[in-house]
C-alpha positions in Angstrom: 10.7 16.4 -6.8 11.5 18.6 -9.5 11.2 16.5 -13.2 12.1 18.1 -16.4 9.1 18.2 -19.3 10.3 16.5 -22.8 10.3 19.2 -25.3 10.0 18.2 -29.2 10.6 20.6 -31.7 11.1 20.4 -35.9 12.7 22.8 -38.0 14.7 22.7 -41.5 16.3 25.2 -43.1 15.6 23.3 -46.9 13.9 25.7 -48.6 14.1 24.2 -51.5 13.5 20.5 -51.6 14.9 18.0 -53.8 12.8 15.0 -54.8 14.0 11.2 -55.4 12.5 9.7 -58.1 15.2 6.5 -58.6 18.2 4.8 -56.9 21.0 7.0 -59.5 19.2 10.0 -57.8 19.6 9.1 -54.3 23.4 7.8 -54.9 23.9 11.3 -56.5 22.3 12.9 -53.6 24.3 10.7 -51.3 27.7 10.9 -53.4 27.7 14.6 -53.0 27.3 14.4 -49.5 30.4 12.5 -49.2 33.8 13.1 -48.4 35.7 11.8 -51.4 38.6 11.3 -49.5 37.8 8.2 -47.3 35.5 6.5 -49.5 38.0 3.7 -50.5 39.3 4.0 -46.8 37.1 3.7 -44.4 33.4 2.1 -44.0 30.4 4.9 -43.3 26.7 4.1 -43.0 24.6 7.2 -43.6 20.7 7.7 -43.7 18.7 9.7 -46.6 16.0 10.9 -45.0 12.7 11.8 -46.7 9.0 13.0 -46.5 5.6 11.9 -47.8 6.7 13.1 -51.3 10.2 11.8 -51.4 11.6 14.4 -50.8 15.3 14.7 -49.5 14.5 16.3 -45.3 18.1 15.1 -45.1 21.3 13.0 -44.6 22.3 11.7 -41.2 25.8 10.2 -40.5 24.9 7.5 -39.0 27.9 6.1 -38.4 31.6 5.2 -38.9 33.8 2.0 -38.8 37.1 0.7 -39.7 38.2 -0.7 -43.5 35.7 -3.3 -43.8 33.0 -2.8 -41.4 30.5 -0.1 -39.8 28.4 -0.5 -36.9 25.0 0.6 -36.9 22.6 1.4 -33.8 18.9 0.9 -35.4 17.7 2.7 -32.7 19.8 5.5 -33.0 18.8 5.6 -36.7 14.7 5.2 -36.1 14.5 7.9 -33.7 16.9 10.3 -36.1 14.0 9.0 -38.6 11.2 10.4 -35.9 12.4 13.5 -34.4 12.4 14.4 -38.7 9.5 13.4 -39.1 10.4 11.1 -41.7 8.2 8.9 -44.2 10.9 7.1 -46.0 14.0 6.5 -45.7 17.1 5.3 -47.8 20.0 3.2 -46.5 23.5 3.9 -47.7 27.2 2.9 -46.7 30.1 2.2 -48.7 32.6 -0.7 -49.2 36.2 0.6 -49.5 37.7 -2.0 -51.3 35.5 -1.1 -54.5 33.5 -3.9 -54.8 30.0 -4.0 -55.0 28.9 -7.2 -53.8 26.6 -7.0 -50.6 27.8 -9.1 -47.8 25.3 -11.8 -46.0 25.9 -9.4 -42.8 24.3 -6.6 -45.4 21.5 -8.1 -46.1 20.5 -9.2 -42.6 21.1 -5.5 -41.3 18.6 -4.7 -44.1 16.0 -7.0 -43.5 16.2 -6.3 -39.5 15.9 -2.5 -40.4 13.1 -3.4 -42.7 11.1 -5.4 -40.0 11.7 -2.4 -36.9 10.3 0.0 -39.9 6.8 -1.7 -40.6 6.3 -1.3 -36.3 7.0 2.5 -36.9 5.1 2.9 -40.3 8.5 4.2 -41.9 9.3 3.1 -45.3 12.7 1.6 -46.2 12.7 2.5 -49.8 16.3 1.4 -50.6 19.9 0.4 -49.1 22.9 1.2 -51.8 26.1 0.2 -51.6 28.0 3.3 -52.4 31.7 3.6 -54.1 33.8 6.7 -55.8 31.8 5.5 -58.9 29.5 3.2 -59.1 26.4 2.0 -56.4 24.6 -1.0 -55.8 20.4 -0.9 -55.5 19.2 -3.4 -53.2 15.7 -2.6 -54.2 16.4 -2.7 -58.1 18.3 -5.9 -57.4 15.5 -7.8 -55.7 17.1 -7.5 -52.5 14.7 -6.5 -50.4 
């Protein structure tokens, strides 16, 4: 029986990091990873990933939906989170029609995401609600 060994490797080509300090940072971190052009059309969750010192390791696409919905795979997103070896970790998806209200289906994600993150000792430091130009904090809303 021949069974192939599990390799696990981590590399980054940051060599300079950049460091979140508030929620206008990550949603200009965020915004400029963007594509500007299907913001207002179609629904995108993405993950900012961070280390120890918050800082930015990375963004992961985590996924993309139609006009008014995204599905999102939280174990695809905690083992993206593992294999970078990531401390904290910021939520982010936009709503194309402009408004920045979160849905109920929003805030359950969140609060599933936040209770798979305490098993794995990952931080979920915030979940915005991106648009063109504006965001929404959860975490300076009390949502979270």
């Amino acid at each position: 029986m021949n069974i192939a060994e599990v390799k696990v490797s981590y590399t980054t080509n940051n060599t300079e990091k950049f460091r979140v300090t508030n929620s206008k940072t990550s949603y200009d971190v965020l915004l400029a990873c963007w594509n500007k052009n299907t913001l207002e059309l179609q629904e995108e969750f993405k993950v900012l990933l961070l280390n120890r010192n918050n800082q930015v390791l990375g963004i992961y696409p985590l996924s993309k939906g139609g006009t008014a919905s995204s599905i999102v795979d939280i174990k695809l997103l905690f083992s993206v989170a593992l294999k970078c070896n990531a401390h904290g970790i910021i939520l982010a998806h936009n709503h194309p029609s402009g408004n920045l209200t979160p849905s109920e289906a929003d805030k359950r994600l969140t609060n599933k995401i936040i209770e798979a993150s305490k098993i794995l000792d990952i931080v979920i430091l915030d979940h915005l609600i991106v648009t063109k130009s504006d965001f929404l904090s959860f975490a300076d809303n009390g949502l979270m």
